[in-house]
N, C-alpha and C positions, 0 to 999 in steps of 0.2 A: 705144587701145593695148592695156586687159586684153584685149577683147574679141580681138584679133590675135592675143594671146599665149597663149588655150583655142583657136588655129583647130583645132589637132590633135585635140581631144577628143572623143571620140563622143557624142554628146547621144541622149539616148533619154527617152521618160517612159514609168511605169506606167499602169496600167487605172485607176487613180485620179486621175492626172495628177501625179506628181511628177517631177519632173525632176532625170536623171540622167548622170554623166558619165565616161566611160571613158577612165579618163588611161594611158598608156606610161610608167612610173616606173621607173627604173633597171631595166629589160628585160623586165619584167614591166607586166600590166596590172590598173588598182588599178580599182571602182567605185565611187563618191563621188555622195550626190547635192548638187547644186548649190546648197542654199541649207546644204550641213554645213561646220563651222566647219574640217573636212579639207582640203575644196575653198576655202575660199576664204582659206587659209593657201597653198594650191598658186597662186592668182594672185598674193598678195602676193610669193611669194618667187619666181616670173618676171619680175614687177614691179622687185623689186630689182635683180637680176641683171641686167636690160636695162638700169634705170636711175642702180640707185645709191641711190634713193630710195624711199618707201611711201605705196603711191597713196592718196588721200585717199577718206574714208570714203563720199561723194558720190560718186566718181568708182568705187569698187568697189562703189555698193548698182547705181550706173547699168548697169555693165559685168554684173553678176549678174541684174539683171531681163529684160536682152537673152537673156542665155544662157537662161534660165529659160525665157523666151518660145519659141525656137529649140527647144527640146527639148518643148517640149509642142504648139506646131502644126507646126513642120517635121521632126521627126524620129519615126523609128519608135517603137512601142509594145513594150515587151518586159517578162519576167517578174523579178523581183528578189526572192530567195531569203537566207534563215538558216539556215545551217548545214548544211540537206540539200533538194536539189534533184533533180526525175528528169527525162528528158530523151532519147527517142527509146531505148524500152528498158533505159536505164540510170539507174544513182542516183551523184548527187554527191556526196561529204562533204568542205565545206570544212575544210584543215587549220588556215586563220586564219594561218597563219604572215607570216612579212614579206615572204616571196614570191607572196605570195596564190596556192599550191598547192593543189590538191584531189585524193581520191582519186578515179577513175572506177574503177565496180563495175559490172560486165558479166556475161552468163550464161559467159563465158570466164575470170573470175577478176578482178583487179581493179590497177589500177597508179596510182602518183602523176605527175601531169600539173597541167605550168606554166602553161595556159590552159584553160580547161573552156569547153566551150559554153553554158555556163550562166551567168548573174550573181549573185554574191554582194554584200549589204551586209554591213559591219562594225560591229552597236552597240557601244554603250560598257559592258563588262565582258564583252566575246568575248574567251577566252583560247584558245592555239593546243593545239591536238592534235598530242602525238609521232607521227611518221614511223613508219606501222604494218610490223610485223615478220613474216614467215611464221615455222609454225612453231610456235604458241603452240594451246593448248585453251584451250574456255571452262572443262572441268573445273576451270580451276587457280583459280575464280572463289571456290569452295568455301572456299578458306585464307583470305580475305578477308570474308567473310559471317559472320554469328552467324546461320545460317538453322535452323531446327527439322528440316527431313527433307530428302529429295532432290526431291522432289515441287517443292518452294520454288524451290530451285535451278534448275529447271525453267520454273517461272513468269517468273522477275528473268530470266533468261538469256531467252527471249523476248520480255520486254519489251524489253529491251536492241535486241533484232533489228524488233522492230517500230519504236523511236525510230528506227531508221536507213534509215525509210520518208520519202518527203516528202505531206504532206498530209492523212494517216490513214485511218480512225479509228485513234486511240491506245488502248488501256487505260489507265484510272489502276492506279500502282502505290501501294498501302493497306498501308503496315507500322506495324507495332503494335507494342508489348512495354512491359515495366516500367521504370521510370529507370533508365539505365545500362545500357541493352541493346544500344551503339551503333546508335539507331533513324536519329540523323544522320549518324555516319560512315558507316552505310548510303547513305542517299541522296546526301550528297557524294560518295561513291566513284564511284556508279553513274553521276551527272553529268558525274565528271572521264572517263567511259569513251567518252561518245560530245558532250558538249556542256560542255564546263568552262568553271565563269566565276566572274568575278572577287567575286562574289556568290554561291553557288551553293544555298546555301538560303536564303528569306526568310520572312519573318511574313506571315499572311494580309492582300490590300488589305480595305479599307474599303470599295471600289465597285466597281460593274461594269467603269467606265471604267477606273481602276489596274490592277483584271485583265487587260485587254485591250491595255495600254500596254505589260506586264510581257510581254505573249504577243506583240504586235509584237519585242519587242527581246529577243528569244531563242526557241531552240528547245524546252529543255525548263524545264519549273517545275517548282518543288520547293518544297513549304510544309513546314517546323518545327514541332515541339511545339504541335501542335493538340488542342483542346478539345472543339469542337465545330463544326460548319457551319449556320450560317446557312443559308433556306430560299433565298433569293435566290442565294448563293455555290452551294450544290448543283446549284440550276438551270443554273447559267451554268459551272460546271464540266463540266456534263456537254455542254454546247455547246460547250465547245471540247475535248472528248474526241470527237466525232463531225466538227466543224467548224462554227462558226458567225461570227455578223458584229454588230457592234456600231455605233451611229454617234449622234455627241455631236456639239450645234451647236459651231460654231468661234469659238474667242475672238474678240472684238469684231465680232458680224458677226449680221444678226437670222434670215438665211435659209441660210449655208452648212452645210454637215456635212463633219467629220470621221470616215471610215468603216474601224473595223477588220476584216478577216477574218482568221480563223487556227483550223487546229488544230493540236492542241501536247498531246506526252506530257506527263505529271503525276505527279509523286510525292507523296504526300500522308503525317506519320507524326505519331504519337501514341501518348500511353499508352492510353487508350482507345480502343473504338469507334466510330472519328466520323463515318463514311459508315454512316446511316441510313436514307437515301431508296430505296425498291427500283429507282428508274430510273437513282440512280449507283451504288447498289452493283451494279447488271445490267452496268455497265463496268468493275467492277474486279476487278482481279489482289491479294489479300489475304494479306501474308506477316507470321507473326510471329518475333519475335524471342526467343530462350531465354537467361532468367538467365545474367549471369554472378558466376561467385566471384571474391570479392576476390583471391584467389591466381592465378587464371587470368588479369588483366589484362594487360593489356603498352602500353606511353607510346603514343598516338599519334601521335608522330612517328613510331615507330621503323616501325610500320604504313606508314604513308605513304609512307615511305623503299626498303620494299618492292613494296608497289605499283608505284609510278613506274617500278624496274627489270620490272616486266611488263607494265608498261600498255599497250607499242607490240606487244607476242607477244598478248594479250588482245584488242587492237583489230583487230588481224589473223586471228585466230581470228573476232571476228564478222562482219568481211568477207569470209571465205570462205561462212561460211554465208551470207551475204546472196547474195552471189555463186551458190551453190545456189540458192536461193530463187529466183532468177529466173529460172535455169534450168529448175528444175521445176514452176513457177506454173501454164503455158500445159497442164503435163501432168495435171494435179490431177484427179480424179474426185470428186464432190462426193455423200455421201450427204443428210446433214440437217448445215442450220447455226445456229450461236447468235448471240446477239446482236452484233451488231458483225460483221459475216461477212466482210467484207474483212480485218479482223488474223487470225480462224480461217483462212483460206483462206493469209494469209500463214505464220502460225505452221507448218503445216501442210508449206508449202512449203520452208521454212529447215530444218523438224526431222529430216530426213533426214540431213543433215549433222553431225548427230553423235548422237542417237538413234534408235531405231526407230521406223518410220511409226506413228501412232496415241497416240506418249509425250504429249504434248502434250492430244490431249483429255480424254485420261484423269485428267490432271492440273488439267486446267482443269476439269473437271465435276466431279472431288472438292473442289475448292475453290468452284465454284459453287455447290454441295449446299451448304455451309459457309456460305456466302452470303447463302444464301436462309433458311437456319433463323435466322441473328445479324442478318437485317433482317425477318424478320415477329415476333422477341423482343422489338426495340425498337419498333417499332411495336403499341399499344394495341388497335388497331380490327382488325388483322389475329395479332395473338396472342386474342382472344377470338373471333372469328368460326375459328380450327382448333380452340377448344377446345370451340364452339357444335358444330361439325362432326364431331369428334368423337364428338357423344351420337344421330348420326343422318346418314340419306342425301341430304337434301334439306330445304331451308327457303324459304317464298317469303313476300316482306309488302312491307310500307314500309320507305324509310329510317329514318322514324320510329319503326316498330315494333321495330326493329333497334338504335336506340338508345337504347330501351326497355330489349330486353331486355340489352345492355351496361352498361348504366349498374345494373339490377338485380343485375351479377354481380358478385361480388369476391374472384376469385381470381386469385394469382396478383399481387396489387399491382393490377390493373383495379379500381379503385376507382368509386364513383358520381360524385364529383368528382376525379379521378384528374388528374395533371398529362400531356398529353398526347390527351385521351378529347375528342371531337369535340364545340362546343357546340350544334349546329344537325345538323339531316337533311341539310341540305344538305352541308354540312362533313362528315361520315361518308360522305354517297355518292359525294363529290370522294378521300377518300382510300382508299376502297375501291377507285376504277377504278386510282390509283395502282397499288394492289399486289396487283393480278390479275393482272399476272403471274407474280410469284412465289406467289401461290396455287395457283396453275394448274401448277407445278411441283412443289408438294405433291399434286397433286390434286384440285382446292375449285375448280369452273366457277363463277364468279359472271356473271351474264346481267341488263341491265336492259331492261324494256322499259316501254312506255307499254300500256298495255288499259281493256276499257268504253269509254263513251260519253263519260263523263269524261274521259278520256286518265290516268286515274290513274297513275304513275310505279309500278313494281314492281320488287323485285330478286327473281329467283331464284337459289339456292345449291342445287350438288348437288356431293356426294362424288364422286369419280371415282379407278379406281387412278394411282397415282402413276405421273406419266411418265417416258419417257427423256430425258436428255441429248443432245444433237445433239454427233454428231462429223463432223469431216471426215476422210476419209481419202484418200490418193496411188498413183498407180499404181506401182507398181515399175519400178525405173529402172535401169539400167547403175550409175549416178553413185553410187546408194545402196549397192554394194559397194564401192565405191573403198577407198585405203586412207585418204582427207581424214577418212573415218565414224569415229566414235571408239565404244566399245562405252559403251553406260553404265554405272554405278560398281555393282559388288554388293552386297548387304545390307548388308555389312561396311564400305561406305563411309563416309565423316564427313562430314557438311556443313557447312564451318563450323566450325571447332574453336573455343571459345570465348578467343578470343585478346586481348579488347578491357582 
């Protein structure tokens, strides 16, 4: 009889093989999968209702294995999405509401619609999104921020526009400041704007696998008052700022896997500088935050209170630009690109929309510049190889030779046993390839090769002038005179009035 009483459900499984079930709930359609404690709260109370009675626990594992089965060899394969989906030119954001609404965002502007073609899950601590508003700027993001210059404001408000991509790559966003710089009502704000949850900042996991669980069941992460990152957490950070997959055998079982994919925007904040590695800080977006006076504070309720009355004109403001964005993707003229080239290329394409073609890279290379000097400072082996390079145009030896002469220097804190300073050749020539790139942005080509008969391993180093920054730039468009374009703010601007 349960099994009679899902006949109506649409049974579908993913590329994984989950199996999933689209119920008709009071006029709306909800997606469930089959083995969540949703779905089979939805048979017991069919159950009732036909009977009277609550079907025994045998007789609902029976009824759920069948369904289960049905959805994974007799029914379609389809894609099941958090929180932002794309989908034949267009991008979804579920609203989460009780209606299970979504906005569709189209190169024609954007509307809320009761059925999406797309499927959404709902984890546990998805909170719903206000009913976005026309009408609102992102300028007005500024009263809410503790940001240092307008450049900042520039960056967050992109990132913003990139979360509201499905799939990535994302940039991390990397804030900084001193205690009391609102570094977390930062990053909860920016959450409650495109992915609000009932948790929305947490402490860093312990394992890969907690990271990846965390990145299943939500869209954006956001980590609190961090210290430092572990070499494993950087790594795996930066796979899921590109997109990557993770896979852990399955409880009680000697040969199955459990396999995650995902990527997923990141917020990352601290008093200090905790993205060290030059391959995650080549992904991040780095905003700090400026002192506030004790006289300057104001309750964080009374913040929040205001917020919420703009959060839906806010939210609408970055669906228009998205909305540009997609409009002028297709039209984009590409000079030279940086790292991560699909969010440049997006950025790129949204930024018209309320600043001038070009604001954008110019803002992200003076903050790459930044970047790239606060991770070859933390780093040992590449703060004494600029100041090796410094005293000359070229150097070629061993790694050996190399950590020779490193371990001979001591300036600057490069100490002979220095905490940090590589204990092996090997170990130096690993963290050299590391951060040659950001060398190579200074100007320093480091080259290795093997030569002789021997195959003796060699590095060459030559000076070279400093390069450019890669920007992208947009053809000019009708769209970009509209009057949607908002000018950007004059010198005279505030970013951020220190309101916290």
């Amino acid at each position: 009889m349960l099994v009679d009483l899902a006949a109506h459900a649409d049974l579908f499984h993913t590329v994984t093989g989950i199996a999933y079930a689209d119920l008709a709930i009071g006029g709306h359609r909800e997606t469930w999968p089959v083995r969540s404690s949703r779905f089979r709260g939805w048979l017991r109370r069919h159950y009732y209702d036909a009977t009277g009675d609550a079907p025994s626990a045998a007789a609902l594992n029976s009824a759920l294995n069948l369904l289960e089965a049905r959805a994974q060899f007799d029914s379609p394969e389809r894609t099941v999405h958090v929180r932002v989906a794309e989908h034949d030119g267009h991008i979804y954001l579920d609203l989460a509401d009780t209606s299970w609404r979504a906005v569709d965002i189209g190169p024609d502007g954007w509307q809320v619609v009761g059925e999406p073609p797309v499927h959404f899950r709902r984890p546990a601590g998805l909170l719903p999104l206000p009913i976005p508003q026309r009408g609102g700027a992102l300028a007005q993001l500024a009263s809410f921020l503790n940001l240092r210059d307008q450049d900042e404001l520039i960056l967050v408000s992109t990132w913003l526009l990139a979360a509201l991509r499905s799939g990535g790559p994302y940039p991390l966003l990397v804030i900084s400041g001193e205690q009391g710089s609102a570094k977390t009502f930062l990053a909860k704000l920016l959450r409650a704007l495109v992915d609000p949850n009932a948790a929305p900042v947490r402490t860093l996991p312990r394992e890969e696998r907690d990271l990846f669980i965390a990145a299943n069941n939500g869209h954006v992460l956001a980590f609190d008052n961090l210290s430092a990152l572990p070499s494993w957490l950087s790594d795996t950070l930066c796979r899921l700022a590109s997109g990557g997959s993770f896979a852990v055998r399955q409880l009680y079982t000697d040969q199955d896997e459990v396999l995650f994919d995902a990527a997923r925007p990141i917020i990352l904040n601290g008093i200090e500088d905790v993205v060290t590695r030059p391959d995650l800080a080549d992904r991040g977006l780095f905003v700090g935050l400026r002192p506030i006076a004790e006289a300057q504070r104001r309750p964080e309720q009374e913040l929040w209170r205001e917020f919420e009355l703009e959060r839906p004109r806010l939210l609408g403001a970055l669906l228009d630009a998205v909305s540009h964005g997609l409009r002028m993707r297709p039209q984009l003229r590409v000079d030279r690109l940086p790292r991560m080239a699909d969010f440049a290329l997006w950025a790129a394409a949204c930024e018209t929309a309320v600043w001038p073609a070009g604001t954008f890279a110019r803002a992200h290379a003076a903050n790459r510049r930044a970047a790239v000097e606060d991770a070859i400072d933390a780093d040992p082996v590449a703060a004494c190889l600029r100041e090796l390079m410094a005293e000359r145009s070229s150097w070629t030896g061993s790694a050996a030779d190399l950590l020779r002469i490193g371990a001979d220097r001591n300036n600057d804190g490069i100490a002979r046993a220095g905490t940090g300073w590589p204990k092996n050749p090997r170990a130096l020539a690993g963290r050299l390839r590391r951060a040659q790139p950001f060398l190579r942005a200074l100007g320093i080509e480091v080259a290795f090769s093997r030569e002789g008969r021997a195959g003796s391993r060699v590095i060459r180093i030559r000076a070279t002038p400093d390069t450019a920054v890669s920007t992208v730039s947009s053809v000019p468009h009708n769209d970009s005179q509209s009057g949607s374009r908002q000018p950007p703010p004059g010198p005279s601007a505030s970013v951020g009035d220190p309101l916290y």
